[in-house]
C-alpha positions as CSV (number, residue, x, y, z in Angstrom):
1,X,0.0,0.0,0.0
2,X,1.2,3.0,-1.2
3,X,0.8,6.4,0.3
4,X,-0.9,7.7,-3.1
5,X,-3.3,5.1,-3.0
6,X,-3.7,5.6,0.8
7,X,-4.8,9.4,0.1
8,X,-6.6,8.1,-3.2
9,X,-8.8,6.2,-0.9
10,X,-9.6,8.5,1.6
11,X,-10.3,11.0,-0.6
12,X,-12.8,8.7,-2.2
13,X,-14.2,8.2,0.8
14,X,-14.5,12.2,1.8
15,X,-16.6,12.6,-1.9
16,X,-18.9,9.8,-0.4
17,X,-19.5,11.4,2.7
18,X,-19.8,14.7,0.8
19,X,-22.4,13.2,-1.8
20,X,-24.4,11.2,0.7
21,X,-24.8,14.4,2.8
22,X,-25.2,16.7,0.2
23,X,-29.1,16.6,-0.5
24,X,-30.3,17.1,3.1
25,X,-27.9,20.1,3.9
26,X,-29.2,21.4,0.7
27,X,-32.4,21.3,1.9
28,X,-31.4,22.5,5.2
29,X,-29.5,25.3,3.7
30,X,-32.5,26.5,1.9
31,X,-35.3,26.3,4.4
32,X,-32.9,28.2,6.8
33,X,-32.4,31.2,4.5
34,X,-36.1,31.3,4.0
35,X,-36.8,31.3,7.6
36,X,-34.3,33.7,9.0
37,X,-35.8,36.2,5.8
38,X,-39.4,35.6,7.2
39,X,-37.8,36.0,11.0
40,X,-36.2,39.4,9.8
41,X,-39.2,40.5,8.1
42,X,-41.6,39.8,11.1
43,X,-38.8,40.5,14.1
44,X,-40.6,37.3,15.6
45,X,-36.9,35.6,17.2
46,X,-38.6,32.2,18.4
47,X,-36.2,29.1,18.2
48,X,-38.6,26.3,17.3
49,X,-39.6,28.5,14.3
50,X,-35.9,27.9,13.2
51,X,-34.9,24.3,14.1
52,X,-38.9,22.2,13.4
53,X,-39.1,23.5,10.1
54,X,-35.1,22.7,9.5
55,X,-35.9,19.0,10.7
56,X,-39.1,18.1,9.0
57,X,-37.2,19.4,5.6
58,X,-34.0,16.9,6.0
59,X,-36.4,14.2,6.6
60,X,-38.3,14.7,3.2
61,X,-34.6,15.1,1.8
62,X,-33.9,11.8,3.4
63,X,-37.4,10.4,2.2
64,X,-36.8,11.7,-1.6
65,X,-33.0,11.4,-2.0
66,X,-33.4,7.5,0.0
67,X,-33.2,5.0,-2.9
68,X,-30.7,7.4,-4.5
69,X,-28.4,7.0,-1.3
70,X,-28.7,3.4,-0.9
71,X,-28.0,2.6,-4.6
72,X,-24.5,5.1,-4.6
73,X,-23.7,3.4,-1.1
74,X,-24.2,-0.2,-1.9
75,X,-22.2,0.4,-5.1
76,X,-19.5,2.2,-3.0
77,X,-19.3,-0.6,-0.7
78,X,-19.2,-3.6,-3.6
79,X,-16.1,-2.3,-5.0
80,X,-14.4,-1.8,-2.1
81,X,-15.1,-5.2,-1.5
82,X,-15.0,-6.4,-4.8
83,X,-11.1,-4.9,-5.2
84,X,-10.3,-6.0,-1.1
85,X,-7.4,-8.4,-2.5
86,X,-5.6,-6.0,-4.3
87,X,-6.0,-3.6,-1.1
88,X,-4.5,-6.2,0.8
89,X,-1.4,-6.8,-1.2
């Protein structure tokens, strides 16, 4: 094992993380900017008007982006097991 292909790896492994996480801090991202403008707009300052709405939209990002997920994590996770010899060489 080389120290290229050590780095190589992890940094295959960092765009995983980054693509699996990608679609719910999207979604958090966006309902955050809209409710910090409504907060500014209407000076209301009430904390559950930030974080409820911020939670029910990373579980429909989770809900939609699911099957999408799975399928780039099981494929991730065969060829690191389908190439596991050649790692171990």
């Amino acid at each position: 094992m080389t120290p290229d292909f050590v780095i190589g790896f992890g940094r295959e492994a960092l765009e995983m993380a980054l693509l699996l996480s990608a679609p719910m801090l999207g979604f958090a991202l966006v309902v955050s900017l809209v409710v910090g403008i409504l907060q500014a707009a209407t000076q209301i300052q009430e904390m559950t008007l930030t974080f409820v709405p911020k939670i029910i939209a990373m579980v429909a990002a989770l809900l939609l982006f699911a099957p999408w997920m799975l399928q780039l994590l099981v494929s991730y996770t065969a060829r690191v097991l389908e190439n596991l010899p050649t790692y171990v060489r």
